[in-house]
C-alpha positions, 0 to 999 in steps of 0.5 A: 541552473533550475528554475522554479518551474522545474521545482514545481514539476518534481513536487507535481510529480508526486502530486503535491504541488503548492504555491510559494507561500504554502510552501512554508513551514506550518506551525504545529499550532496549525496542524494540530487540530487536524493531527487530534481529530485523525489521531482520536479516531486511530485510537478508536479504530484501534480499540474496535479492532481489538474488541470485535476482531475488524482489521484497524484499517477497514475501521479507520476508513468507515470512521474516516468516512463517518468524520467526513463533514469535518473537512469543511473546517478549514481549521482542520485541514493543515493536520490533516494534509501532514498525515496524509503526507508526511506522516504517510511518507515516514510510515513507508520509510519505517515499513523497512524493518519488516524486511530484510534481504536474507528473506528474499534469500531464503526462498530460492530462485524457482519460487522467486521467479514465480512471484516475480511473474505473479506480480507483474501479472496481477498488477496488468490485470488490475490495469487491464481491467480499468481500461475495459470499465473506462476507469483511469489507468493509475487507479488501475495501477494502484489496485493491481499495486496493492493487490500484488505486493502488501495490500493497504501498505503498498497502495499507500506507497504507490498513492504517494509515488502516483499522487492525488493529482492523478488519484484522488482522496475517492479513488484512493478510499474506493481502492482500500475498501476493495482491497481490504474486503478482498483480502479478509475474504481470501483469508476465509477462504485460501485456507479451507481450499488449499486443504480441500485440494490436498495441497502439500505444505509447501504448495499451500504456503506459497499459495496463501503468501502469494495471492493474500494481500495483507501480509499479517493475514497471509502470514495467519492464513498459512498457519491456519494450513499447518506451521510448515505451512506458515513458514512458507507463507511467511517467507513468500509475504515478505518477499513481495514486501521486499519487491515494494521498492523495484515496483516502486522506482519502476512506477516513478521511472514510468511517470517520469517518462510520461511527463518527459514526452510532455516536454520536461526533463527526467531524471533519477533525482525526480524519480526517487523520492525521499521516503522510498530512499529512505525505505531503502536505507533501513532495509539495507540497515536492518539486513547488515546490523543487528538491531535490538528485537525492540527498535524492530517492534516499536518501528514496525507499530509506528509504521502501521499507526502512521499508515492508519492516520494516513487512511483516515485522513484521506477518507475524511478529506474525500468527497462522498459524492464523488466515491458514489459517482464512481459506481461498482465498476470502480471495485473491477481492478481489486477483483480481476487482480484479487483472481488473477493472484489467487489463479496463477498462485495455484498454478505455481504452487501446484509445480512446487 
């Protein structure tokens, strides 16, 4: 029979461990404070966003930051754990019905073996690359995630896979700042240099959805090529967000093993958390039943509106002090990932 320390052990795998009393369920008049604060500031996120054309993202973490004395009221620390969790956790869960199975499909075997290697590529690039700055190897892995599958959506993903136990609010921040700053530089450039070296539709297409991390951005920088173009990309960036779950279940199947050669137990069940289930779950759904056009849409808001909470709430409980700390070598990973992804997608492309 499993003991309680077991237990303990499979929530610390994910980097939540709470004592039996914090355990309990919250009532929402605790956590609503927090869920107020972060929710306003999405809110002005959103509208910022909106008004000068910043992605939501990068505004929520710099007001994230800017509300980052607030964290100091204990008040406020209930909301603002359930959106760095489990708001977080649902967000992956709804990012379901961006995908489907026939995308995957539909890009053929060739390009698809390509990307696999892109992938894996980058994201040993982003770990390499914490190694040689003396960073910790799952920031590394958390760069390298981001930059190789969806940007901010996977890193949010992995961060709940890796957790804070191994990856602070800090590095975390440091990681969507890098990635999101990487990736609106890549739209402004990709483009304007697949069209220089005259590459063709095809070849510009998977060269824009294989190496943009964010996938409304790769999507927009094919369609800055031409529409071929941006069927293309479309098709690759949604490829590598269906790949989100192998590398998810792969990077939980990695930890756990880790933490078996410390002397506890691993198993399947441990590895698999609920929302990557559930992630799964609605693929499968959206894949093999026709949803209306409508529960695909308000989902894939909501998904986007909880992964902002989620960022916001972690810069606001980051501390400053230790993102300073870190220095420019903590921005190595994004970069040796972001031109490792731009360098072997050209040369992929270029055999299309």
């Amino acid at each position: 029979m499993r003991g309680k320390t077991d237990q303990y052990f499979m929530a610390d795998l994910y980097g939540e461990l709470q004592l039996a009393p914090q355990a309990e369920k919250r009532a929402w008049t605790a956590v609503l404070p927090g869920l107020v604060l972060v929710g306003i500031a999405a809110l002005a996120a959103l509208w910022l966003s909106e008004q000068y054309g910043a992605p939501p993202i990068l505004l929520g973490l710099l007001l994230g930051f800017a509300l980052n004395f607030a964290s100091a009221d204990e008040r406020l620390l209930p909301g603002l754990d359930v959106a760095s969790q489990t708001l977080l956790r649902v967000g992956i869960v709804l990012l379901g019905l961006r995908v489907t199975l026939s995308e995957i499909t539909a890009l053929g075997l060739l390009p698809f073996l390509g990307l696999i290697a892109i992938m894996a590529a980058v994201i040993a690039a982003g770990l390499l690359a914490a190694r040689l700055a003396r960073l910790d190897i799952h920031l590394g892995l958390l760069a390298g995630g981001a930059t190789a599958i969806c940007g901010i959506s996977a890193a949010l993903a992995l961060w709940g896979i890796i957790g804070s136990k191994r990856v602070g609010q800090e590095g975390f921040a440091i990681t969507v700042l890098g990635v999101t700053l990487a990736s609106a530089l890549a739209l402004a450039t990709y483009p304007a240099l697949a069209a220089a070296m005259g590459l063709s539709d095809t070849q510009a297409g998977f060269l824009v959805g294989a190496s943009i991390h964010d996938v409304a951005q790769a999507i927009g920088g094919g369609f800055a090529v031409s529409e071929g173009a941006g069927e293309v990309a479309t098709v690759v960036k949604l490829s590598r967000v269906a790949l989100l779950v192998p590398v998810l279940l792969i990077v939980a199947f990695v930890l756990g093993s880790k933490a078996e050669g410390e002397g506890r137990r691993f198993s399947l069940r441990q590895g698999v958390p609920w929302f990557i289930a559930g992630f799964i779950a609605v693929v499968a759904v959206n894949s093999f039943v026709a949803l209306p056009e409508v529960v695909g849409d308000w989902g894939a808001s909501a998904a986007s509106f909880f992964l902002l909470l989620a960022v916001i709430s972690a810069a606001i409980k980051a501390d400053l002090s230790g993102i300073f700390a870190y220095g420019w070598r903590a921005f190595l990973p994004v970069v040796a990932s972001t031109l490792t992804a731009f360098g072997l997608a050209l040369l992929v492309a270029q055999a299309l």
